[in-house]
C-alpha positions in Angstrom: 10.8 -45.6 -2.3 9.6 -43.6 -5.4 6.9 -42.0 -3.4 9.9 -40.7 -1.3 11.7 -39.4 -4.0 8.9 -37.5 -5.5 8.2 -36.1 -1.8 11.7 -34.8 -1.3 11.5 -33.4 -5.0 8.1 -31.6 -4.0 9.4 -30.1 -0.5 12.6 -29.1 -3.1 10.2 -27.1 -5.4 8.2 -26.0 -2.5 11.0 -24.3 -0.5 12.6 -22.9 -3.5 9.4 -21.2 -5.0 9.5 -17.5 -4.2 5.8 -16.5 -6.1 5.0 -14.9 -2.5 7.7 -12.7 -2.0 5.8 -9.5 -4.2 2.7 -10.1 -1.8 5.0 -9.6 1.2 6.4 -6.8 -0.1 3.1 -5.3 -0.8 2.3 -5.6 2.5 5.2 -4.2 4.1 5.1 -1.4 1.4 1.2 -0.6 3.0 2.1 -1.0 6.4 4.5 1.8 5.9 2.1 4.0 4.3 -0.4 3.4 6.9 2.0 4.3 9.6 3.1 7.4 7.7 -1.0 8.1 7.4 -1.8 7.8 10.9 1.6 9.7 12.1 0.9 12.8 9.9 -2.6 12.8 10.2 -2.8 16.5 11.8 -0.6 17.7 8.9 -2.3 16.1 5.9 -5.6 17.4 7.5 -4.6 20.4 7.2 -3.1 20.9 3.7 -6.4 19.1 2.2 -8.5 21.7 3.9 -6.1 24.5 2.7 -5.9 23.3 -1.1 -10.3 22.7 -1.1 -10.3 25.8 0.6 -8.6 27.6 -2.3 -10.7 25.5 -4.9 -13.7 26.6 -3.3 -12.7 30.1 -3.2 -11.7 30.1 -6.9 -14.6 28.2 -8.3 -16.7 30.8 -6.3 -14.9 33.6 -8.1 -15.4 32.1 -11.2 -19.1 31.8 -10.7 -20.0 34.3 -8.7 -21.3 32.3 -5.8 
């Protein structure tokens, strides 16, 4: 009878332990950025190029290259 006691108290601290709740969120919180990622993929693309475009541009004024 004791041992069943001390189960039900385990399965009580088990269900009410919420320590993985920040990993799920994490997870959801990359999913989302992933999606947003591969949606805009075109448009990202393109501002990178633009903005090491310019840096190339200005470092090659700068130097004379």
């Amino acid at each position: 009878m004791e041992q069943i006691i001390r189960l039900k108290g385990a399965l009580r601290r088990l269900k009410n332990d919420e320590r993985g709740v920040g990993t799920v969120e994490i997870v959801l919180i990359l999913v989302v950025l992933i999606g947003l990622v591969v949606i805009f993929k075109g448009s990202i693309e393109k501002l990178l190029n633009g903005i090491f475009s310019s840096i190339t541009n200005m470092t090659n004024g700068v130097t004379g290259g």
